[in-house]
N, C-alpha and C positions, 0 to 999 in steps of 0.2 A: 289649873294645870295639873297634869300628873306628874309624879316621883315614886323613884324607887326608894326608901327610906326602912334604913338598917333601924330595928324595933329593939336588935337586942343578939346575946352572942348566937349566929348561923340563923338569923330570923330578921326578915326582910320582907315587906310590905310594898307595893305598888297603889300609891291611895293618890287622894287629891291634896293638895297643897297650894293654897292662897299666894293669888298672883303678886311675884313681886314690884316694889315701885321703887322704880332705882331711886338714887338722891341726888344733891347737887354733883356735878360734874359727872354723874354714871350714866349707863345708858342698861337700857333696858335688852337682853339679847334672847333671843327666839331660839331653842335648841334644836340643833336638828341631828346631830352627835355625838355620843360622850363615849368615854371610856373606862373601865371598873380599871385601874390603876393596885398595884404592891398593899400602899399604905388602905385601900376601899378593903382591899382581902384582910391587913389584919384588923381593921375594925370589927370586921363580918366576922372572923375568929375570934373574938375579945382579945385580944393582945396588944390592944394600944387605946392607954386609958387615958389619950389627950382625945379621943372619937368618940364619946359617949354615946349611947340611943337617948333621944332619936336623931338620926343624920339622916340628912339626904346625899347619897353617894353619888359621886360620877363627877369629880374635880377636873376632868381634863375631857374640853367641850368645845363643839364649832357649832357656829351658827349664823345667824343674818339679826343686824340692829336692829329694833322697830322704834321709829320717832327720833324726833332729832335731826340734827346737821349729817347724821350719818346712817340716816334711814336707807334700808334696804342693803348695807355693805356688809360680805362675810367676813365672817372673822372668828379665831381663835382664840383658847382663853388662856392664859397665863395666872394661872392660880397661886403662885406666890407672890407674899406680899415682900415688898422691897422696901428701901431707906428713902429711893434716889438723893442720896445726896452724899456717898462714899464714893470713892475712884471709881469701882466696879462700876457704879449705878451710872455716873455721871457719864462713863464712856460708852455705856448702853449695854456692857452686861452684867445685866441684872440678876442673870440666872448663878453669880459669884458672888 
């Protein structure tokens, strides 16, 4: 697969990157759009040294499942990771 992949501060690489295999319970998603997001810019500017190179940039992504119970469904990606198990989560916003 290709990726755009931040090498280092304003220095960014379009290369190949070994397909991933999801794990138990994931699923594997086919990209078809992503987004360069705040936090992609300050990696690209070195300003946020929890984004070291090398990254592959573009967190906020749709696409279509491949394989699975859920082959072929589009979908969007929610890139933060949650508790589920505080009020917030449990009522279904997770995004709190």
């Amino acid at each position: 697969m290709k990726a755009l992949v931040y090498t280092g501060v304003e220095t960014l690489d379009y290369a190949d990157a070994p397909r991933p295999r999801p794990g138990e319970g994931e699923d594997l998603i086919r990209i078809h759009a992503s987004g360069i997001c705040g936090s992609d810019m300050h990696a690209y500017l070195g300003h946020d040294d929890r984004r070291p190179a090398p990254l592959v940039l573009g967190h906020e992504a749709a696409g279509i499942v491949l394989g699975g119970p859920d082959d072929g469904r589009r979908v969007t990606i929610n890139p933060l990771v949650t508790c589920q198990t505080c009020e917030a989560c449990q009522a279904g916003r997770t995004n709190l």
